[in-house]
C-alpha positions in Angstrom: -3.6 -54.8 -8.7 -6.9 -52.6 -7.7 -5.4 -50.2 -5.9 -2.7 -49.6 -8.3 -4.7 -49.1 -11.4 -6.8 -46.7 -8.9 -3.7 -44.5 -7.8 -2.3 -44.5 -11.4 -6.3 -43.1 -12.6 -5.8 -40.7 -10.0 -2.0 -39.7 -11.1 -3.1 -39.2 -14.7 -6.2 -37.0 -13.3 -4.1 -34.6 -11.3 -1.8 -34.1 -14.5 -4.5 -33.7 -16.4 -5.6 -31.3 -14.3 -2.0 -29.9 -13.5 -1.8 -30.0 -17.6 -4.8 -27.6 -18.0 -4.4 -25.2 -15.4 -0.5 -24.1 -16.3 -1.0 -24.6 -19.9 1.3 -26.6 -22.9 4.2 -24.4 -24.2 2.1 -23.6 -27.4 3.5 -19.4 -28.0 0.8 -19.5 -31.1 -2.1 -19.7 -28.5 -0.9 -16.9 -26.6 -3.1 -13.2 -26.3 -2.1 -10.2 -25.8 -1.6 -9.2 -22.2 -4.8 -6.8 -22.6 -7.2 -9.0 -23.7 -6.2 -11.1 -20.7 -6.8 -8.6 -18.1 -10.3 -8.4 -19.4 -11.0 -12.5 -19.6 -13.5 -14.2 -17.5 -13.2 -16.7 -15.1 -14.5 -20.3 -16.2 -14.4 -23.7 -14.7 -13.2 -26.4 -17.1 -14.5 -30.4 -16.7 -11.8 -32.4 -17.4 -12.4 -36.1 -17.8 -10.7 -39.4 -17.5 -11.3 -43.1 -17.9 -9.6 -45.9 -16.3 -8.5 -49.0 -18.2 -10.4 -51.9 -17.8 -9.1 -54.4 -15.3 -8.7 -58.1 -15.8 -8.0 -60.8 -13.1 -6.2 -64.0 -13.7 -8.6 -65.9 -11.6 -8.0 -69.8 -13.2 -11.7 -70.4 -12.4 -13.4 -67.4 -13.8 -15.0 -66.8 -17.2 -16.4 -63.5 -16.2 -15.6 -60.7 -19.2 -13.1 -57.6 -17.9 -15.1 -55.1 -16.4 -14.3 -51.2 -17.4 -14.1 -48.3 -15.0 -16.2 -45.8 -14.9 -15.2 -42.5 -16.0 -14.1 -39.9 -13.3 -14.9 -36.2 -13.6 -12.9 -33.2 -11.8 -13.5 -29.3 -12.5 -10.2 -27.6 -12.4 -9.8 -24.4 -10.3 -11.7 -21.2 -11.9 -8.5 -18.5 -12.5 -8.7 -15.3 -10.8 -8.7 -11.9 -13.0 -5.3 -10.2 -12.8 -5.2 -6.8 -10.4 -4.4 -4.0 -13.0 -1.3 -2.3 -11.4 -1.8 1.2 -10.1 -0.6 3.8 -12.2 2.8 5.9 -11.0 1.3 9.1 -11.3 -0.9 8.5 -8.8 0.1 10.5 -5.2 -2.4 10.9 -2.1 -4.8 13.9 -2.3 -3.8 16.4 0.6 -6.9 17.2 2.9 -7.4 20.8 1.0 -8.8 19.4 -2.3 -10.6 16.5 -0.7 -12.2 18.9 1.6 -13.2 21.2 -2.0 -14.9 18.2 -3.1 -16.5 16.8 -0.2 -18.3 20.4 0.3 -20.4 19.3 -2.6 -21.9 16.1 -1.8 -25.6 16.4 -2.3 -26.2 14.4 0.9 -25.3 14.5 4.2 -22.9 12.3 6.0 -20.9 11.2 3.0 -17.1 11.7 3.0 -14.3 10.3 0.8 -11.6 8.2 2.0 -8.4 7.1 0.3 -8.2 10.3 -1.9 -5.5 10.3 -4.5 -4.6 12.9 -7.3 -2.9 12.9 -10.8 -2.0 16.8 -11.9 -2.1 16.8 -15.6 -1.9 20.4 -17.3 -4.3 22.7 -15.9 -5.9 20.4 -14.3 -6.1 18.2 -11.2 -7.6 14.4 -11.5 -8.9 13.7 -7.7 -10.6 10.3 -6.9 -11.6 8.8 -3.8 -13.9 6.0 -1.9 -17.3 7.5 -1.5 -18.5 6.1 2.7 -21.3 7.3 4.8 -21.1 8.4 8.4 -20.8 4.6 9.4 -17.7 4.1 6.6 -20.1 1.7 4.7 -18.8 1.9 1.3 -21.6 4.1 -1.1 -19.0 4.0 -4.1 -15.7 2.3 -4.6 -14.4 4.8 -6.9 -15.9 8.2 -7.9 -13.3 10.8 -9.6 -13.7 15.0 -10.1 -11.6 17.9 -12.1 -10.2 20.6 -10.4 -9.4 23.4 -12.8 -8.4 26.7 -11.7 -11.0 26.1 -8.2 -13.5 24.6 -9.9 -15.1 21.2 -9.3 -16.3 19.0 -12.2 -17.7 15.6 -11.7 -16.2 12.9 -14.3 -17.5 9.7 -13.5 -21.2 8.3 -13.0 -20.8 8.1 -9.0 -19.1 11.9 -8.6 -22.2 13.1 -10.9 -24.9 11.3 -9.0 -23.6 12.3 -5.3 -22.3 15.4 -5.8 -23.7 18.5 -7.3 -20.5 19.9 -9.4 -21.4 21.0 -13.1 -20.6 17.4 -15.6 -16.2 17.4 -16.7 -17.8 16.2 -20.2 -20.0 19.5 -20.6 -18.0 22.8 -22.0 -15.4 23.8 -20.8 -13.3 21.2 -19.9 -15.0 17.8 -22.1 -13.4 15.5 -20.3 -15.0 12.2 -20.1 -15.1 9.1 -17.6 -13.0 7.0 -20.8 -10.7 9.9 -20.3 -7.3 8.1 -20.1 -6.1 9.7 -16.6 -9.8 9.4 -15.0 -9.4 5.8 -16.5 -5.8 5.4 -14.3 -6.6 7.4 -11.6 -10.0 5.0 -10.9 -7.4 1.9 -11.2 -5.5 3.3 -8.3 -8.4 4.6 -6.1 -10.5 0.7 -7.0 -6.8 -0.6 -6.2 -6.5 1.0 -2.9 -10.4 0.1 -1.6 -9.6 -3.9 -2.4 
């Protein structure tokens, strides 16, 4: 009789658990797919007690004695991978080689360069690696307009020494929706 209240505990545990990590049906509760993407991970203690047991022992007067509680953390859920955006197309060698030649240090290079034209302008990011290919940044991005380099985000300013994409002319900054997409793609390509 033991064992079978113990496998039923451990049943009703693993649906609990079962129960909380694939949610109830409840639409009310649901959030918008944005605020998802940007939800952190947390662990959730989920516990359980078993009924007491009795025994039918004809001699006994001892009172039933109750379980003790069990605890089990259900699994932490992983943040969803933003999908890369379409516009996204590998950089050819000529513009990566443009940006490269103004890397304020030696011995860095940029792998897994990627483009979005827009306009006037061209959106390139890329993995910043030393001479090793030890990762330095995982995504740095830089405006090409007509030949000339700007450096958008934090990275592309602090290894590089092209003129800031936010100053005049072009005002472009790293919230910038392309640099935005373009960083999604290039992070997305360096997992």
């Amino acid at each position: 009789m033991g064992k079978v209240l113990l496998i039923l505990a451990a049943v009703l545990v693993v649906m609990g658990i079962l129960g909380a990590v694939f949610g109830g049906g409840d639409k009310k509760d649901d959030k918008p797919a944005a605020a998802a993407a940007t939800t952190t991970a947390t662990t959730t203690q989920i516990t359980t007690t078993r009924p007491p047991t009795t025994s039918a022992a004809p001699s006994s007067t001892t009172p039933p004695v109750a379980a003790a509680p069990t605890t089990t953390q259900a699994p932490a859920s992983r943040p969803a991978v933003p999908a890369s955006d379409p516009r996204c197309a590998p950089a050819n060698e000529t513009l990566v080689a443009l940006v490269e030649s103004g890397f304020s240090a030696s011995g860095l290079s940029l792998i897994n360069g990627t483009v979005i034209d827009s306009g006037p302008y061209t959106f390139l990011g890329g993995t910043t690696v030393d001479t090793t290919g030890k990762m330095k940044n995982r995504s740095d991005v830089w405006v090409i307009s007509n030949g000339a380099v700007y450096s958008s985000t934090g990275g592309a300013r602090n290894t590089t020494t092209w003129p800031k994409a936010s100053a005049t002319p072009l005002k472009i900054y790293p919230g910038d929706e392309i640099v935005q997409a373009l960083d999604t793609c290039v992070v997305n390509l360096t997992r």
